[in-house]
Legacy VTK file of the C-alpha trace (Angstrom):
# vtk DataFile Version 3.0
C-alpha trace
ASCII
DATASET POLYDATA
POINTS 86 float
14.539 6.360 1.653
10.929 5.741 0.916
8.236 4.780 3.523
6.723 1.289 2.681
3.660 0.267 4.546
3.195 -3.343 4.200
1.106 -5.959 5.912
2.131 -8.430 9.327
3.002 -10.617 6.932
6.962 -8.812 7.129
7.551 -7.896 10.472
11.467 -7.591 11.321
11.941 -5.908 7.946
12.003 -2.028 8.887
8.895 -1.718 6.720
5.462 -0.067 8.447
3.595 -2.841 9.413
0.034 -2.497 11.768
0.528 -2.721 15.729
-0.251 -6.481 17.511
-1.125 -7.135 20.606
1.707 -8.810 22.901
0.934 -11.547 24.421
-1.748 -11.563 27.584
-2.809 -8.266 26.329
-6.461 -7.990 25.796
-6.619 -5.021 23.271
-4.530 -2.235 21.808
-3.560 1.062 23.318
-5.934 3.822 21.682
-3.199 5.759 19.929
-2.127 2.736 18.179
-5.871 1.691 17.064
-5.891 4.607 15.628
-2.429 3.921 13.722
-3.814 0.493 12.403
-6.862 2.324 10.859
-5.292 5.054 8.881
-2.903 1.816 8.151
-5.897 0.277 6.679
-7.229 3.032 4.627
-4.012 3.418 3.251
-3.291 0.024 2.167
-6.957 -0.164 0.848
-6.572 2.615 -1.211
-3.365 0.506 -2.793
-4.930 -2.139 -3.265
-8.013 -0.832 -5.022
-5.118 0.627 -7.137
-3.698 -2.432 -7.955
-7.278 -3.941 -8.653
-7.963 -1.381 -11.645
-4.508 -1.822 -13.030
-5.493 -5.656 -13.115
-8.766 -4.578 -14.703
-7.299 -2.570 -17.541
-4.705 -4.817 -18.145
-2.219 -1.957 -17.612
0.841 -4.278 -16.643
0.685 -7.324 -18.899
3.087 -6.192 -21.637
5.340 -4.440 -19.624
5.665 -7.052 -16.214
8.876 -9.066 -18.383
10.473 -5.609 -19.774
12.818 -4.059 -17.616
11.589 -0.730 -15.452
8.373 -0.868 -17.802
5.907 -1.654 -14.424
7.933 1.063 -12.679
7.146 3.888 -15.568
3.733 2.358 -15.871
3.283 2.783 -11.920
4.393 6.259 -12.028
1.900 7.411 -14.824
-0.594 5.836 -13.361
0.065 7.734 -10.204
0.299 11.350 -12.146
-3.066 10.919 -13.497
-4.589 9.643 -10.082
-3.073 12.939 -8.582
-4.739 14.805 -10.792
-8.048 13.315 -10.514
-7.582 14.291 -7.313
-6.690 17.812 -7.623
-9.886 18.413 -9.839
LINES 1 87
86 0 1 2 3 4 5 6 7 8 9 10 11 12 13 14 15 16 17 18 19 20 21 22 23 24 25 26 27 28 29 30 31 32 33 34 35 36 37 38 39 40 41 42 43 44 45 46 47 48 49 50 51 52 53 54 55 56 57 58 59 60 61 62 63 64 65 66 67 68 69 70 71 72 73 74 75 76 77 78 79 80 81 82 83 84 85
């Protein structure tokens, strides 16, 4: 029941993906440019997660252990919310 934005690499899926173009169509309609860049900053905002959890090493001893990246991935979220908040 979550919303997962993804990239065009899964469209078909159900997953939020950025709008294409159709074919013969020279550019987007504005409302969904403006979709596909709050798309962006969202995903880059993932990603740049990701990238620090690769630089502190947070997930190499628990990737092979069961639901150990999915408690990891929640902490990690907590204390980004409240860096945040302050």
């Amino acid at each position: 029941r979550t919303t997962v934005v993804a990239d065009g690499g899964y469209r078909g899926t159900g997953l939020v993906i950025p709008h294409r173009r159709e074919r013969r169509q020279h550019e987007l309609p504005a409302w969904k440019e403006e979709h596909n860049a709050s798309h962006r900053q969202v995903r880059a905002r993932v990603e740049h997660a990701f990238a620090r959890m690769k630089a502190w090493k947070i997930l190499r001893d628990c990737r092979l252990k069961g639901d150990g990246v999915y408690h990891a991935m929640s902490g990690i979220a907590r204390l980004h919310n409240l860096t945040l908040k302050a």
